[in-house]
C-alpha positions as CSV (number, residue, x, y, z in Angstrom):
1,X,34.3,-63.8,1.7
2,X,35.7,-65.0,-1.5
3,X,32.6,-66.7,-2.1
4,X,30.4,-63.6,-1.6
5,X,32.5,-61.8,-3.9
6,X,32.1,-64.3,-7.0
7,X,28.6,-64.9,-6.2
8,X,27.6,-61.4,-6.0
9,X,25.3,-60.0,-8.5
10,X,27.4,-57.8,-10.1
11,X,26.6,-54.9,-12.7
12,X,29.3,-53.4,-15.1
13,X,29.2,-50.8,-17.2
14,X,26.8,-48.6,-15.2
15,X,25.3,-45.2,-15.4
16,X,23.6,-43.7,-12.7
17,X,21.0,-40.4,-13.2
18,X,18.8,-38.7,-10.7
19,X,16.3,-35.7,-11.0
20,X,13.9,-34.0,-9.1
21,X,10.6,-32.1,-9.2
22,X,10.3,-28.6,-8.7
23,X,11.8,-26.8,-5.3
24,X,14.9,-28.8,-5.2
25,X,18.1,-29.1,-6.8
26,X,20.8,-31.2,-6.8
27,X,24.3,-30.2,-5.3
28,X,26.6,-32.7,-5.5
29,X,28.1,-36.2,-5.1
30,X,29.5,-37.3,-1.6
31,X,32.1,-37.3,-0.7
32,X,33.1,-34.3,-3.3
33,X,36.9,-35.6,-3.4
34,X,35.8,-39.4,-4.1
35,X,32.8,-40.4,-5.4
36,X,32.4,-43.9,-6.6
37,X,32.7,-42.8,-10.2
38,X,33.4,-40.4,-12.7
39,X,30.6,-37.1,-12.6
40,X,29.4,-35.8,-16.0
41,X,27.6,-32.7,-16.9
42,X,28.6,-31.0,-13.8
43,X,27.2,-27.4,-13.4
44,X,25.4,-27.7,-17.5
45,X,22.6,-30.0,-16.2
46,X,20.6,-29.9,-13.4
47,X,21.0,-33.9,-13.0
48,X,24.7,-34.8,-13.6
49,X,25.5,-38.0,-14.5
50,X,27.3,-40.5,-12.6
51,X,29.8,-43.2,-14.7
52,X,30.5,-46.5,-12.3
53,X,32.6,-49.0,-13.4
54,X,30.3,-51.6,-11.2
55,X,27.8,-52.0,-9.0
56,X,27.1,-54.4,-6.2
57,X,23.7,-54.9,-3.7
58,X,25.9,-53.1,-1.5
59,X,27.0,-49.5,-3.4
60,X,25.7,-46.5,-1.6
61,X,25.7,-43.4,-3.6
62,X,25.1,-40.3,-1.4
63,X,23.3,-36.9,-3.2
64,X,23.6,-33.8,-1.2
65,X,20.4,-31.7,-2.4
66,X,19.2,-28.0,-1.9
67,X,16.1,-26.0,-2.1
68,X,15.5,-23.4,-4.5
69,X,14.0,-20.3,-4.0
70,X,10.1,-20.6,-3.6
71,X,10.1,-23.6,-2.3
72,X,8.5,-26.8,-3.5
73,X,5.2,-25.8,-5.6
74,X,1.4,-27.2,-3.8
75,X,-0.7,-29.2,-5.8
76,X,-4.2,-28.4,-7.0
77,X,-6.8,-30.8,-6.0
78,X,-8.6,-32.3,-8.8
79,X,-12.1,-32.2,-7.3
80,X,-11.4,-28.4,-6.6
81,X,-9.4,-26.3,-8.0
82,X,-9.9,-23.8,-5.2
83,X,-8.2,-25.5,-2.8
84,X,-4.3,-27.1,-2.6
85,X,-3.2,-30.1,-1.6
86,X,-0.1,-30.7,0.8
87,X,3.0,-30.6,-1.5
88,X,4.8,-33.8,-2.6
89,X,8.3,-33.7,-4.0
90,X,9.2,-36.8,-7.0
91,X,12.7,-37.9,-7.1
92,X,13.4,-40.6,-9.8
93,X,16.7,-42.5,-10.3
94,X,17.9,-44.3,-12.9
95,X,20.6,-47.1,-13.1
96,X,21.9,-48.3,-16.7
97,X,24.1,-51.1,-16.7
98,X,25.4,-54.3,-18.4
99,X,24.1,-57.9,-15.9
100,X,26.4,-60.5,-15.5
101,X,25.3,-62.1,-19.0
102,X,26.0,-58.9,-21.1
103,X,22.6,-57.4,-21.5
104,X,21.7,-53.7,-20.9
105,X,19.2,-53.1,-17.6
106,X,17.7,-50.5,-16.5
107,X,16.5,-49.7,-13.1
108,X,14.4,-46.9,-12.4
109,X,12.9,-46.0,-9.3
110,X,10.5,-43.2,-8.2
111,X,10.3,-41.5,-4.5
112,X,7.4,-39.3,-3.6
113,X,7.9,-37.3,-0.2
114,X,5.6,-35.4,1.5
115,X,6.7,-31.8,2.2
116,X,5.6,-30.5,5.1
117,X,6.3,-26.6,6.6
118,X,6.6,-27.8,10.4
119,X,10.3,-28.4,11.6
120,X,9.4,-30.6,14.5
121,X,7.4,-33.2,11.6
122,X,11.1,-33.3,9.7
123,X,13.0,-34.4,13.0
124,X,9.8,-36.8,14.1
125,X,11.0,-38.7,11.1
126,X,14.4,-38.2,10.2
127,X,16.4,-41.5,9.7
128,X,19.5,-41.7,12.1
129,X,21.3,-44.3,10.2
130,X,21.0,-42.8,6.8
131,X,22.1,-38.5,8.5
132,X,24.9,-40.3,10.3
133,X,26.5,-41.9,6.7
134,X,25.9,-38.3,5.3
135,X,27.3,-36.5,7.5
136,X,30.6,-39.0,7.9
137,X,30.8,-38.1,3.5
138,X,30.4,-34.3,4.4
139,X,33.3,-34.5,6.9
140,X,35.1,-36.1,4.4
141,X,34.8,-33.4,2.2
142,X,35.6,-31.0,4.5
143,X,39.1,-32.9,5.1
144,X,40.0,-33.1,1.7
145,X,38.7,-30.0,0.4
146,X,40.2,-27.9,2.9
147,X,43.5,-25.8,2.4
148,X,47.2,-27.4,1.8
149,X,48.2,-27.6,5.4
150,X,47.3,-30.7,7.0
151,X,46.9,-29.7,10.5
152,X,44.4,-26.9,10.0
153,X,42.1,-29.1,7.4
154,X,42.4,-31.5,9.9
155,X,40.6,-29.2,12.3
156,X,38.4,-27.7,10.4
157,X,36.9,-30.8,9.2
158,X,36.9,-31.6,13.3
159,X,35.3,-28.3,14.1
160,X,32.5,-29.4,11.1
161,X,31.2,-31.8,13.2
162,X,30.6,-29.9,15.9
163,X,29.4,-27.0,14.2
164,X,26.5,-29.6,12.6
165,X,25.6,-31.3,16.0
166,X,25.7,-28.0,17.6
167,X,23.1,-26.4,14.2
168,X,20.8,-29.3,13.9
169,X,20.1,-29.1,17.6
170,X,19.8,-25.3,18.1
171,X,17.5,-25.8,15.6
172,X,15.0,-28.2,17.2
173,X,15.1,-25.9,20.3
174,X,14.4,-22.8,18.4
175,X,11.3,-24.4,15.8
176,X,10.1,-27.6,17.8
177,X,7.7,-27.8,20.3
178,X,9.7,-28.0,23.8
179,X,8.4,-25.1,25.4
180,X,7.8,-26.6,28.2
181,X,12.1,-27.2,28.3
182,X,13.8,-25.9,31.2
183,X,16.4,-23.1,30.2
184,X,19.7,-24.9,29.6
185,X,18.3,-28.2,29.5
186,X,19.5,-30.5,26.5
187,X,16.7,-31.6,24.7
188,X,17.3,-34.1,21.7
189,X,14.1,-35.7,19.3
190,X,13.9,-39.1,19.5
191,X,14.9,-40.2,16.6
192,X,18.1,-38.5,16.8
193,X,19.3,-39.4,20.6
194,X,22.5,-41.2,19.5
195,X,23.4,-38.4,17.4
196,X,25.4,-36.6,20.0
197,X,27.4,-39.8,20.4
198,X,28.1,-40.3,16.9
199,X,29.9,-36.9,16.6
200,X,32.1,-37.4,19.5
201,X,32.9,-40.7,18.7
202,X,33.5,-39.7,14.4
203,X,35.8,-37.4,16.5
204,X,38.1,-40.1,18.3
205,X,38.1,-42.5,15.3
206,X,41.1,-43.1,13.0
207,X,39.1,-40.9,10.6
208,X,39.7,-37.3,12.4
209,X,41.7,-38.5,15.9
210,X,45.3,-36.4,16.0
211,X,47.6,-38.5,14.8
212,X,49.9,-37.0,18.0
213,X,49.1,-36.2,21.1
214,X,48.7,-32.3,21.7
215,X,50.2,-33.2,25.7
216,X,54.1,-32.3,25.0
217,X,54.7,-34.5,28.0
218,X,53.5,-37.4,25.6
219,X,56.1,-39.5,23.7
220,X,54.8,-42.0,21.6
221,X,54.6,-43.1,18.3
222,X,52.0,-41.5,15.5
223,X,48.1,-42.9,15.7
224,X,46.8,-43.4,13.6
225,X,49.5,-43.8,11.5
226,X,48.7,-41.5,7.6
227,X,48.5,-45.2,6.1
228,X,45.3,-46.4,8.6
229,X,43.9,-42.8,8.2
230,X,44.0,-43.2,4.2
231,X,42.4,-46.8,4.8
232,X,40.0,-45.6,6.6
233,X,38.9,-42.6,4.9
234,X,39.1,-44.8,1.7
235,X,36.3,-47.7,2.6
236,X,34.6,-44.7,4.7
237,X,34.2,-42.7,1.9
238,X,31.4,-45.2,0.9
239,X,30.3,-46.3,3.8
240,X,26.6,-47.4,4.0
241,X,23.8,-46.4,6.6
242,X,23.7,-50.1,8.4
243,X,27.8,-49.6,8.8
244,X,27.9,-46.0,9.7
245,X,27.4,-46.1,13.5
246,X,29.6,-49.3,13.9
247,X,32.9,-48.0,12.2
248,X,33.4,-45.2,14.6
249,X,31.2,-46.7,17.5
250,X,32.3,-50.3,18.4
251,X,30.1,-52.6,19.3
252,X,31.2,-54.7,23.0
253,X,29.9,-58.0,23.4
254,X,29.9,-59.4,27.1
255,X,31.0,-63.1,26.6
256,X,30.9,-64.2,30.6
257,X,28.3,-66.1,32.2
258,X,26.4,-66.8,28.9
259,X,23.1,-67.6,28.7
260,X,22.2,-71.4,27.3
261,X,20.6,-69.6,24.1
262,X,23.3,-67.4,23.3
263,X,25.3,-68.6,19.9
264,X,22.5,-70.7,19.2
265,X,19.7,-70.7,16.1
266,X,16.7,-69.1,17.4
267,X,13.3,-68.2,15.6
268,X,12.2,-65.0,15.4
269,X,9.4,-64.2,18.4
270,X,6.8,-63.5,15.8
271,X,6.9,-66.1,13.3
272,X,4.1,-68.2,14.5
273,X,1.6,-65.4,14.3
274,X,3.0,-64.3,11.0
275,X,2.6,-67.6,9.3
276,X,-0.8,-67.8,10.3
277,X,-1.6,-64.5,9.2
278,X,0.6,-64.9,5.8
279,X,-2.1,-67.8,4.7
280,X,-5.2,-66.6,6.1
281,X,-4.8,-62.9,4.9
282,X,-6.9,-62.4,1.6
283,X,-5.6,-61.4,-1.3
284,X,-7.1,-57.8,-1.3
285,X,-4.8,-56.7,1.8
286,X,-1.8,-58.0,0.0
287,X,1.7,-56.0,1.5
288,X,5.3,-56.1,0.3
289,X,6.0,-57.8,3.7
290,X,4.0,-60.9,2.8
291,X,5.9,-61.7,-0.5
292,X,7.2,-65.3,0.1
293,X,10.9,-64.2,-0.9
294,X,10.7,-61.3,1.8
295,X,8.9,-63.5,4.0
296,X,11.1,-66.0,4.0
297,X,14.2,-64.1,4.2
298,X,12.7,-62.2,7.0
299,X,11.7,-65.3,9.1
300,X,14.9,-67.1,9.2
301,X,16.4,-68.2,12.1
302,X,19.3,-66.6,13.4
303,X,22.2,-66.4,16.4
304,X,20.9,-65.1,19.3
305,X,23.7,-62.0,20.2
306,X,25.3,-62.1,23.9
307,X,24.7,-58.6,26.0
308,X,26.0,-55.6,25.0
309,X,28.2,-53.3,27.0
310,X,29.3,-49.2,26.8
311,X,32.9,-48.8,25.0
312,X,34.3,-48.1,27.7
313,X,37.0,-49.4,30.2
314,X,35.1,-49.7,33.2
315,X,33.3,-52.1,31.4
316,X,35.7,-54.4,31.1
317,X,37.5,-56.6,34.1
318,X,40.4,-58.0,34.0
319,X,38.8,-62.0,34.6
320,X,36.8,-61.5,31.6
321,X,36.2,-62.2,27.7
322,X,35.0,-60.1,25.4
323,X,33.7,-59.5,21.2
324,X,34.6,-56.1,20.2
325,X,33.2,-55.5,17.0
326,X,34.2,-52.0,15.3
327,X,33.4,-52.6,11.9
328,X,36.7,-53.8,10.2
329,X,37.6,-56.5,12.8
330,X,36.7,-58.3,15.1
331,X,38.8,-58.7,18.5
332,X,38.5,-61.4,21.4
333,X,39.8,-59.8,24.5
334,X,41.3,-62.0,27.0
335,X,41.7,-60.7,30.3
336,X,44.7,-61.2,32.2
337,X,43.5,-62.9,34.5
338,X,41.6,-65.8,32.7
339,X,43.4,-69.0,33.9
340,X,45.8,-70.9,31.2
341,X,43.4,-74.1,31.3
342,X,40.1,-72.3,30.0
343,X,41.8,-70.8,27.2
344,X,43.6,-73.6,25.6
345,X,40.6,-76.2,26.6
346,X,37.4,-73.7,25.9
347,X,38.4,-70.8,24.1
348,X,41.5,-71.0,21.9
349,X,43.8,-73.2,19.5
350,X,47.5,-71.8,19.0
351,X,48.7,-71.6,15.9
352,X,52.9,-72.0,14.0
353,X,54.3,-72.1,18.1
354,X,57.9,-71.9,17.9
355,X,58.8,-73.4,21.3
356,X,57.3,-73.9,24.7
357,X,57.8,-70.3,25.5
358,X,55.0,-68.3,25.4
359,X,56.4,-65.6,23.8
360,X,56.7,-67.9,21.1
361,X,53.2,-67.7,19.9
362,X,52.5,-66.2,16.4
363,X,48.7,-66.5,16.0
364,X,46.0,-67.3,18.3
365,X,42.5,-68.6,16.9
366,X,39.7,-69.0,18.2
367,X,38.8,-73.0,18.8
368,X,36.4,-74.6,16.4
369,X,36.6,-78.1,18.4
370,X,35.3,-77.1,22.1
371,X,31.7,-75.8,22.2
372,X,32.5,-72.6,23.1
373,X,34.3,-71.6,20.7
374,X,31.7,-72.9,18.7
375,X,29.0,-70.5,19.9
376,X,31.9,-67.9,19.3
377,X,31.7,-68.7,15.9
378,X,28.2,-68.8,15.3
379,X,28.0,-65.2,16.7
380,X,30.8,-63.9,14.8
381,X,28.9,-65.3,11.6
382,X,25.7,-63.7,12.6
383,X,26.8,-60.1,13.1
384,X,28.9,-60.2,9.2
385,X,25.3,-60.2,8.1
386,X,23.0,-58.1,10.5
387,X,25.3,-54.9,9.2
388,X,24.6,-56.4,5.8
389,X,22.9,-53.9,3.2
390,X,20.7,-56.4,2.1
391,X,17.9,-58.9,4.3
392,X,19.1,-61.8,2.8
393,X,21.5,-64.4,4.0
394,X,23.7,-64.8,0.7
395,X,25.2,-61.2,0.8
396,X,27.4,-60.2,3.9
397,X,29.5,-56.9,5.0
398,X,30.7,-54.6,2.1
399,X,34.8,-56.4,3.5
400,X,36.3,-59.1,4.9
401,X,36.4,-58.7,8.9
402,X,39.0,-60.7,10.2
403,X,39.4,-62.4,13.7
404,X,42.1,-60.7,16.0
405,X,42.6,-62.3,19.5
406,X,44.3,-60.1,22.2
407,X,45.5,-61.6,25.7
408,X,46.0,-58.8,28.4
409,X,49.2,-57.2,29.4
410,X,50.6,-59.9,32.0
411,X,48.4,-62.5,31.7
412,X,49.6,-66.2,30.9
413,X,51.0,-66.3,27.0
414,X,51.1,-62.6,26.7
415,X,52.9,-61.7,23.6
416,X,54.9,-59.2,24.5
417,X,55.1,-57.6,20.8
418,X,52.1,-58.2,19.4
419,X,49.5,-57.6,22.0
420,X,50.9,-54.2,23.4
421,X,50.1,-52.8,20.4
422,X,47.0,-54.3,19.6
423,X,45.2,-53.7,23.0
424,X,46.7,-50.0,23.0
425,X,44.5,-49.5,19.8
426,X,41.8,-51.3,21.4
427,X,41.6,-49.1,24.2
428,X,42.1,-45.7,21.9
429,X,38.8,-47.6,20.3
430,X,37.0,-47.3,23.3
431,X,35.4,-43.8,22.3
432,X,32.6,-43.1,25.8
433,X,35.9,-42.7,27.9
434,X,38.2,-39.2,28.0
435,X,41.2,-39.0,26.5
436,X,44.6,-36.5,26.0
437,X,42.7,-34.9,22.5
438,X,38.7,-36.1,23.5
439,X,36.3,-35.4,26.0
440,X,34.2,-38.3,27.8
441,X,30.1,-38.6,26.5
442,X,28.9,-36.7,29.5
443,X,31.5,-33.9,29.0
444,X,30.7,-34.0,25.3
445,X,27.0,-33.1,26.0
446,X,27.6,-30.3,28.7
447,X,30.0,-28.8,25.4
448,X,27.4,-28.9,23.1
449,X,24.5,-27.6,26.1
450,X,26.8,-24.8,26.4
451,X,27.4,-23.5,22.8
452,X,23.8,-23.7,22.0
453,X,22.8,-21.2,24.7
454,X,25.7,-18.9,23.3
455,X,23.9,-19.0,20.0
């Protein structure tokens, strides 16, 4: 990590500017409350200005826009001016800043969108990973920007999310083409099917969960805590498409009874066929694709991932290992019931021991000496760089995700005061199952069936 971080291509000095064609406006920076700079020209110019004190491959700035009234003007062909052409909307941004060797840059770059007037054409190709950062910065907004008293900006930011997943669905029902729907029947588009999820688990993360439990039969201690809700909300604030699913949704990696390929290098299926093609292809049908660099970075080969299982507890047995993955760490579950032997021979190497006692143990690791935990390794290394923002090997996630290994309550070298707590916030991370303040998945989707045919 400290290597990415002095390696980085890193810009100082910067100032970002973006403007649009006719028909749309621009709103505002998100999240309102922190942006990742200081906002100039606010309500004088329609294109405020946005001071950064750096920027990395990795900065995500997010631009809420509007449409103005009239809509975004048609074009006149050129061979006729009779007739109109479809409308296209320009947005253009431009970066100023000083490179790593003191010279001024300048990076501009142009966007031309299609407009269309048909609302099931907008859904066919909305981008899930880009609406669910978005809407994670408008919650945000909502929590910071609502009145004095905690409690009820808390949920009102928590009603927000509803209130979105409830309008961008009534929507498609209302304007897309799913007549053929049977009355109450939840229909989603297909490039929004996870969205659902997303908002119930933004819900149950340390973002927006109740810090208490609203069960006054419930004793226990705050969680999250106001210092993990402020450390979350602070890297969340910027949070990037590729991370925005995996912060709130953790990712469960099933570690037993591992294929031979898994944790090993593997090519990419295609890479034959697209070698052939990259040196036969003439240089008439030449695509961004084929340009050695992205080629190359494109065609490495990397870790093949174990299976993937639903966050939730049924998923996981007390006899087994697991990879959760949620974005700021990474945790190896131990079940209970995994015998002694395998986890000091295969699995783990202990760490400042104080005594023979187990509850003596400070820090477990996971074992770079037996080929399992090898593989371990190798996989943890490949997924710091598939929720990179960038293709390319040199550049990993936006922080440091460290290694956290939990053993389960009973088992052999269970420590009592470290992994209670750590597998009690492990299990509040598993979002698909119900809880004192949350509904489970399939609950969460009769809710939302049920609002829209109120509305």
């Amino acid at each position: 990590m400290e290597r990415n971080l002095l390696c980085v291509y890193t810009g100082q000095h910067a100032l970002f500017k973006m403007r649009c064609s006719s028909g749309v406006r621009i709103v505002s920076f998100l999240p309102k409350c922190k942006v990742p700079g200081e906002v100039r020209n606010v309500g004088f110019s329609d294109s405020p200005e946005l001071i950064l004190p750096c920027v990395e491959p990795d900065t995500c700035i997010a631009v809420e826009l509007d449409h103005r009234v009239g809509g975004i003007p048609k074009r006149k062909n050129m061979n006729d001016n009779q007739t109109e052409d479809a409308a296209i909307l320009y947005i253009q941004t431009a970066l100023l800043y000083t490179n790593p060797l003191g010279r001024r840059r300048v990076r501009v770059s142009t966007l031309a969108l299609k407009a269309t007037e048909s609302i099931p054409e907008i859904y066919c190709t909305a981008n899930f990973d880009t609406l669910a950062a978005f809407m994670v910065r408008l919650a945000i907004s909502d929590l910071m920007d609502s009145p004095s008293q905690k409690k009820a900006s808390l949920a009102m930011a928590r009603q927000e999310i509803v209130n979105r997943c409830i309008q961008i669905f009534t929507s498609y029902r209302k304007y897309g083409d799913i007549s053929t729907a049977k009355q109450g029947q939840l229909i989603l588009p297909e490039t929004l099917q996870l969205l659902p999820l997303f908002c119930l688990s933004l819900l149950k993360s340390r973002l927006f969960r109740p810090s208490l439990s609203s069960n006054p039969s419930t004793m226990c201690k705050p969680s999250p805590t106001a210092d993990e809700r402020a450390f979350h909300l602070f890297h969340c604030s910027n949070i990037c498409p590729s991370m925005a699913m995996l912060v709130v949704h953790p990712c469960v990696y099933d570690l037993n009874n591992l294929s031979p390929n898994v944790g090993q290098p593997v090519l990419p299926e295609s890479r034959s066929s697209m070698i052939s093609s990259f040196y036969n292809a003439p240089s008439s049908s030449y695509t961004y694709d084929q340009d050695p660099f992205v080629f190359g970075a494109a065609n490495e080969p990397y870790i093949q991932l174990p299976p993937l299982l639903k966050p939730s507890v049924s998923c996981i047995s007390d006899g087994g290992l697991y990879l959760i993955d949620n974005g700021f760490q990474f945790v190896l579950y131990i079940g209970r019931n995994v015998s002694l032997d395998d986890r000091s021979t295969n699995i783990l190497s202990i760490i400042n021991c104080k005594d023979t006692n187990s509850s003596g143990l400070r820090h477990l690791s996971i074992s770079s000496s037996s080929p399992f935990g090898r593989r371990i390794w190798k996989i943890i290394s490949q997924l710091r760089k598939c929720y990179s923002c960038s293709i390319f090997s040199n550049y990993s996630r936006p922080w440091h995700t460290p290694v956290v290994v939990i053993i389960g309550n009973g088992g052999p070298g269970f420590r009592s005061g470290i992994d209670s707590s750590l597998e009690e916030q492990l299990i509040q991370g598993l979002v698909e199952d119900p809880s004192n303040d949350g509904m489970s998945y399939e609950e969460f989707l009769i809710y939302i069936c049920k609002k829209m045919n109120m509305q």
